[in-house]
C-alpha positions in Angstrom: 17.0 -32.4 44.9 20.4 -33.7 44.4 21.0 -31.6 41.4 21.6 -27.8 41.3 21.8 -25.1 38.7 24.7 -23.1 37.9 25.5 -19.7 35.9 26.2 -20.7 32.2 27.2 -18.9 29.2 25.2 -22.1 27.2 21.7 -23.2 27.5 22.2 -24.0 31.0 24.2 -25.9 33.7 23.5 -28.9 36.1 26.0 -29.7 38.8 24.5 -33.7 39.7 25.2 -35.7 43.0 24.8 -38.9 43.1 25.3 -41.8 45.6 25.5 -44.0 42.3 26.1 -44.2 38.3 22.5 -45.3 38.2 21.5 -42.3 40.4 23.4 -40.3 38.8 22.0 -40.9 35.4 18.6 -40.6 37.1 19.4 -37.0 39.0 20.7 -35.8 35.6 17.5 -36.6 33.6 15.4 -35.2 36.6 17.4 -32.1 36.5 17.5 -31.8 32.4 13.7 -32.2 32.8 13.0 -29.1 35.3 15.1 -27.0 33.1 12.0 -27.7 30.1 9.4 -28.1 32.7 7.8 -28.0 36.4 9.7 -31.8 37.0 6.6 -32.4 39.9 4.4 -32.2 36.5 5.9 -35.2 34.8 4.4 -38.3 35.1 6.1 -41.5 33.7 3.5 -43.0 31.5 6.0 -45.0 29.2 9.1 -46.9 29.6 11.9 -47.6 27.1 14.9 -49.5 27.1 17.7 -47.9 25.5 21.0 -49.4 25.2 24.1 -47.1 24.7 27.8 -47.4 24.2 30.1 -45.2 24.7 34.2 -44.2 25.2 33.7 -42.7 28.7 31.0 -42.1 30.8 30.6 -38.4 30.1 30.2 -39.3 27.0 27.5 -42.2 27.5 25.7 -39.4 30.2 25.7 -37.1 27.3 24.2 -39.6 24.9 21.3 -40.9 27.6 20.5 -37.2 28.1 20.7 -36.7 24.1 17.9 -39.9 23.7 16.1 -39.2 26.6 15.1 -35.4 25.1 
């Protein structure tokens, strides 16, 4: 696990390392996903392309993890 969870006053907090922005994206989604659900469980059964533009890339994280839920 590259992400870990931390004490928020919100719906809940992900601190995400990552040896890439790829990865990163990737450990982010992995970790929003075991905050919903037992990540093991998932299965990836359907792949979509999504293209995104944003200001900064907090922003563009924010709007993968925003499409991807």
């Amino acid at each position: 696990m590259t992400y870990t969870f931390l004490d928020h006053t919100g719906d809940a907090g992900l601190e995400v390392h990552a040896e890439s922005l790829p990865q990163l994206f990737s450990e982010a989604l992995r970790g929003m996903t075991d905050t919903i659900t037992h990540v093991e469980a998932v299965q990836s059964r359907i792949e979509h392309r999504l293209e995104l533009d944003a200001e900064a890339l907090d922003l563009l994280l924010r709007d993968f993890l925003d499409e991807a839920l």
